[in-house]
MARPADREN-715681 format. One record per residue: residue number from 1; residue in one letter; x negated, y, z negated of N, C-alpha, C in turn. Coordinates in nm, 3 decimals. Example, Ala and Ser with C-alpha at 12.3 -4.5 7.8 and 13.67 -1.06 7.14 Angstrom:
BEGIN
[1,'A',[-1.319,-0.569,-0.780],[-1.230,-0.450,-0.780],[-1.320,-0.330,-0.780]]
[2,'S',[-1.285,-0.225,-0.708],[-1.367,-0.106,-0.714],[-1.290,0.003,-0.787]]
This chain:
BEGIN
[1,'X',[1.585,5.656,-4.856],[1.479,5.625,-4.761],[1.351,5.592,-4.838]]
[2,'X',[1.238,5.476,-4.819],[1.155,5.422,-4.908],[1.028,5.438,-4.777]]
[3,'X',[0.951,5.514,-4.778],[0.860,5.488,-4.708],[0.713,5.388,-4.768]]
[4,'X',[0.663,5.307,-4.650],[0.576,5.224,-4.689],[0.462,5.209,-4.576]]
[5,'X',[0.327,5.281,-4.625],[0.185,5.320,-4.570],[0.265,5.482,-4.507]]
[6,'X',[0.240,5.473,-4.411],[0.246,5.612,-4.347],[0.385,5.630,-4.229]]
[7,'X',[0.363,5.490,-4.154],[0.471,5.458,-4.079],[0.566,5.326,-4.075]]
[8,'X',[0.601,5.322,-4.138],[0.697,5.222,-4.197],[0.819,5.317,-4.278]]
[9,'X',[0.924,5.315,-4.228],[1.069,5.379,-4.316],[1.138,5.296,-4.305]]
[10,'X',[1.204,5.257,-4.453],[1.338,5.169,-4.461],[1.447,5.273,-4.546]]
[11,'X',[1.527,5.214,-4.435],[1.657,5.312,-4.492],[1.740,5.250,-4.518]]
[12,'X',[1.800,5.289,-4.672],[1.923,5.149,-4.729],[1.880,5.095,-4.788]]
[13,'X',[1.767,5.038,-4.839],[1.698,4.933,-4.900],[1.700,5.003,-5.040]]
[14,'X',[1.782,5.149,-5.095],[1.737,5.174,-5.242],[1.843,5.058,-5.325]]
[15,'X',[1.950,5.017,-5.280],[2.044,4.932,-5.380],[1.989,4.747,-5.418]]
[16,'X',[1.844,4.744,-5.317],[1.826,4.600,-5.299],[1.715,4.608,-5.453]]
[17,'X',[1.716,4.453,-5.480],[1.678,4.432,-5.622],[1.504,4.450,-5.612]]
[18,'X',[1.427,4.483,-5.677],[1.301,4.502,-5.654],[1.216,4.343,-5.668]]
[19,'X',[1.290,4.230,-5.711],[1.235,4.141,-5.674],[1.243,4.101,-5.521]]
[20,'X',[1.386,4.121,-5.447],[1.400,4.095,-5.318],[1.299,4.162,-5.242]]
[21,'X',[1.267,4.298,-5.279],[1.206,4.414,-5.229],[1.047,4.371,-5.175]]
[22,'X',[1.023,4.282,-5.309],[0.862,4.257,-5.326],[0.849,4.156,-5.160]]
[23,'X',[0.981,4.067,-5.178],[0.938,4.006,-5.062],[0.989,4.068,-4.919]]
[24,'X',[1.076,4.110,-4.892],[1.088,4.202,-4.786],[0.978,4.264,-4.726]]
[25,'X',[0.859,4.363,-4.850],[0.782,4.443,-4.840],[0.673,4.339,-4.771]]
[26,'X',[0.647,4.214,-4.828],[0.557,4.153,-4.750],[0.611,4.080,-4.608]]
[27,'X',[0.717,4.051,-4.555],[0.781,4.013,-4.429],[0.746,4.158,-4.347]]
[28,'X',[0.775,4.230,-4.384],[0.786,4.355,-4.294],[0.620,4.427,-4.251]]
[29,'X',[0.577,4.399,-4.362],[0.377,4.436,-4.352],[0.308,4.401,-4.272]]
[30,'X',[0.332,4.198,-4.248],[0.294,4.106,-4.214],[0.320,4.134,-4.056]]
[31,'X',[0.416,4.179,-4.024],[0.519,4.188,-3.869],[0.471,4.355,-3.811]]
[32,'X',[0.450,4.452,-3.873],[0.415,4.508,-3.873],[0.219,4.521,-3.828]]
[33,'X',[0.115,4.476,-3.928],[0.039,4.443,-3.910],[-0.035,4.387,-3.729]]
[34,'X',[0.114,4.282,-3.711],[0.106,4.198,-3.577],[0.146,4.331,-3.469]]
[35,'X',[0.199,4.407,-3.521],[0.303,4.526,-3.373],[0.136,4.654,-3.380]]
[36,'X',[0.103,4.658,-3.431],[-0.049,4.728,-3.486],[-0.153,4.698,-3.352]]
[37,'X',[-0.194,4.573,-3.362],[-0.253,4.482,-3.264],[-0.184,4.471,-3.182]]
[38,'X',[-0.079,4.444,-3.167],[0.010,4.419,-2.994],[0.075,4.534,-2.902]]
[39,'X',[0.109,4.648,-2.973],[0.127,4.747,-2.911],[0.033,4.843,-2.838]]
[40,'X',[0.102,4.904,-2.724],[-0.027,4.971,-2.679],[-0.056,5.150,-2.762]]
[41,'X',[0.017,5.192,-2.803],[0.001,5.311,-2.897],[0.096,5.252,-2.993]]
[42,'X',[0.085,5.179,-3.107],[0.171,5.198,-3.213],[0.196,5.336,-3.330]]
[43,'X',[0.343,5.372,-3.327],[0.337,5.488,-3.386],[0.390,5.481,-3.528]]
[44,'X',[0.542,5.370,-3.541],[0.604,5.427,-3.639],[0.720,5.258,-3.592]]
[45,'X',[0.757,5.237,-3.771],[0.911,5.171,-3.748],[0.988,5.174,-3.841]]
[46,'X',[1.130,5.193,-3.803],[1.207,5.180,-3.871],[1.315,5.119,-3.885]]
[47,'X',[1.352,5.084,-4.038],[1.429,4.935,-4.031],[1.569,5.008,-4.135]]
[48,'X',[1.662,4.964,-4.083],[1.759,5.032,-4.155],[1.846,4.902,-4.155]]
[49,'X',[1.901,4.933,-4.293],[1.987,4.813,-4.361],[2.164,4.849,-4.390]]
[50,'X',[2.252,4.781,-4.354],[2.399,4.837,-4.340],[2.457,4.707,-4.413]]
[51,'X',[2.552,4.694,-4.513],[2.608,4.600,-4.530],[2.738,4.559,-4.484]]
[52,'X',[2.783,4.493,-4.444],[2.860,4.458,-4.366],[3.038,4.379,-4.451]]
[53,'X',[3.096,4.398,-4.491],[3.232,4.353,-4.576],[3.251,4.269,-4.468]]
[54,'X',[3.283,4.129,-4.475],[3.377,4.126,-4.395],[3.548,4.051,-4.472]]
[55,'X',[3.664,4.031,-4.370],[3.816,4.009,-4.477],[3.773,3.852,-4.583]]
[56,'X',[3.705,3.792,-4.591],[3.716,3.693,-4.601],[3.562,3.707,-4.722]]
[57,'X',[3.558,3.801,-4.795],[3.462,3.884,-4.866],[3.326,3.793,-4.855]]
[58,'X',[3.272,3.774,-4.755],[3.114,3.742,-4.745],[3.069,3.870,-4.719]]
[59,'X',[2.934,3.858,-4.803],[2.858,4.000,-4.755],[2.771,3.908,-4.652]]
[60,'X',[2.743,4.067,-4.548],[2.683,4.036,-4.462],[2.596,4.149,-4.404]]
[61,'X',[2.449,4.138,-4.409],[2.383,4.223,-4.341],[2.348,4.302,-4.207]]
[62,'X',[2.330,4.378,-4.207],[2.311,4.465,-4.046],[2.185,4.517,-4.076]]
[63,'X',[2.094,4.426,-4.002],[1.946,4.522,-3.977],[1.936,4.572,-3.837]]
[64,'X',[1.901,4.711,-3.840],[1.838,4.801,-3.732],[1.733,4.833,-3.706]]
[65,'X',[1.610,4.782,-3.581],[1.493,4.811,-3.617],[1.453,4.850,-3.480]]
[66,'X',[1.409,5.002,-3.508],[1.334,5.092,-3.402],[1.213,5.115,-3.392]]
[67,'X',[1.112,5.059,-3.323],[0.963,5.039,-3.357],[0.936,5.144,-3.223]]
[68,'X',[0.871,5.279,-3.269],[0.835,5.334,-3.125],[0.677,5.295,-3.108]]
[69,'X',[0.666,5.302,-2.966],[0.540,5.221,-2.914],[0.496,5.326,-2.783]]
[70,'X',[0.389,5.396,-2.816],[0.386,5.536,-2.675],[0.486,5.585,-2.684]]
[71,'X',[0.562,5.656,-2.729],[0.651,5.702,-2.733],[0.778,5.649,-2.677]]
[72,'X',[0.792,5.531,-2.707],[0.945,5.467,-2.611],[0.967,5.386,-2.702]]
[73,'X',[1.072,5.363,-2.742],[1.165,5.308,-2.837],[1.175,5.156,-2.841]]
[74,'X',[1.160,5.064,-2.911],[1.197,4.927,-2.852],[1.300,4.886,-2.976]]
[75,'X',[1.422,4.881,-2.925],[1.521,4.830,-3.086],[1.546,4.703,-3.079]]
[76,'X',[1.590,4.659,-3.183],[1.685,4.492,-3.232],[1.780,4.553,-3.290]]
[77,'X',[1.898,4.466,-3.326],[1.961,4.433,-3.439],[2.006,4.250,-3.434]]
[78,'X',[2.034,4.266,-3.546],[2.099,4.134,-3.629],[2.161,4.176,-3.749]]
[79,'X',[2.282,4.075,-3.710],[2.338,4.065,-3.814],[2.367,3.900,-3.898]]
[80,'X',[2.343,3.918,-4.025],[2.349,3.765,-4.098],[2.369,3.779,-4.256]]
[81,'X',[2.438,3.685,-4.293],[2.447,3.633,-4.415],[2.315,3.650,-4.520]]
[82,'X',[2.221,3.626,-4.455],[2.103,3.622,-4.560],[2.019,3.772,-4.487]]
[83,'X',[1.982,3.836,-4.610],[1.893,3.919,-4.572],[1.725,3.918,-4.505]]
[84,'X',[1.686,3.813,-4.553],[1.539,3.772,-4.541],[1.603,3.702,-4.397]]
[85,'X',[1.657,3.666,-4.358],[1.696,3.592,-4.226],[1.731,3.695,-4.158]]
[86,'X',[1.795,3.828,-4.200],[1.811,3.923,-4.037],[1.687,4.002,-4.030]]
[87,'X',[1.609,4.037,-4.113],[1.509,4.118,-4.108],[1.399,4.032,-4.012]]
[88,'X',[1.375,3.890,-4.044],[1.320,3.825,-3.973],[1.327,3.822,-3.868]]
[89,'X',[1.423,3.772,-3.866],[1.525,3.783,-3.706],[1.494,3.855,-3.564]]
[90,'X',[1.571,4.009,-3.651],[1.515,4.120,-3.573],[1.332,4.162,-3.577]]
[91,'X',[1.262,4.127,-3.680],[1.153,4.147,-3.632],[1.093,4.107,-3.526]]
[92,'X',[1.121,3.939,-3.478],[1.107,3.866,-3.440],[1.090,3.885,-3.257]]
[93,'X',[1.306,3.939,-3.241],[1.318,3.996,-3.170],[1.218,4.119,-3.117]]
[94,'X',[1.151,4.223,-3.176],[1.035,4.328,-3.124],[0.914,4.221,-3.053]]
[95,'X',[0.902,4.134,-3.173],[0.755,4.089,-3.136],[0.793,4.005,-3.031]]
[96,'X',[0.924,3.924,-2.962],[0.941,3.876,-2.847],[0.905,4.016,-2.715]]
[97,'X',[0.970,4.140,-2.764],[0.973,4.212,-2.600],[0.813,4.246,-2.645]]
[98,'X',[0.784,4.289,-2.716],[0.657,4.335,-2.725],[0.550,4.256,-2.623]]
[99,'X',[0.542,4.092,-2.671],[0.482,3.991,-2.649],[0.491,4.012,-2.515]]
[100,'X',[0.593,4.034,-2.368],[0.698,4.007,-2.291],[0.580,4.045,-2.208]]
């Protein structure tokens, strides 16, 4: 588990390369930053990372992301081939219901 500022937890992210990391860390800040301003109590999020085998050996990512907001939960997932593409993804997804 890698915590980042106070409320930000990523879980899974210790095997990812610290160059990937550098940019992750700024996708997730950036999206974050925006849920700060758009939420009505922002508390806390968390993004958890699963890799995914599948028979035909592509790796494939599983991001999980639980952003509580007043105390009520708002999740995503995605799953994809590229990592910087599901994290996006699912961020994306929050800042759509958020926006809503």
């Amino acid at each position: 588990m890698i915590e980042l500022g106070g409320n930000i937890t990523l879980v899974g992210f210790k095997e990812i390369e610290p160059s990937k990391m550098i940019v992750l860390k700024k996708i997730i800040g950036n999206y974050t930053r925006k849920f700060t301003e758009q939420c009505k109590k922002f508390e806390s999020i968390t993004i958890t990372l699963k890799s995914v085998h599948e028979i035909e050996k592509s790796e494939k990512y599983e991001i999980q992301v639980k952003l509580m907001d007043n105390s009520k939960p708002i999740n995503s997932e995605v799953t994809d081939k590229n990592l910087f593409v599901a994290v996006d993804s699912s961020l994306k997804k929050i800042e759509a219901i958020i926006s809503s």
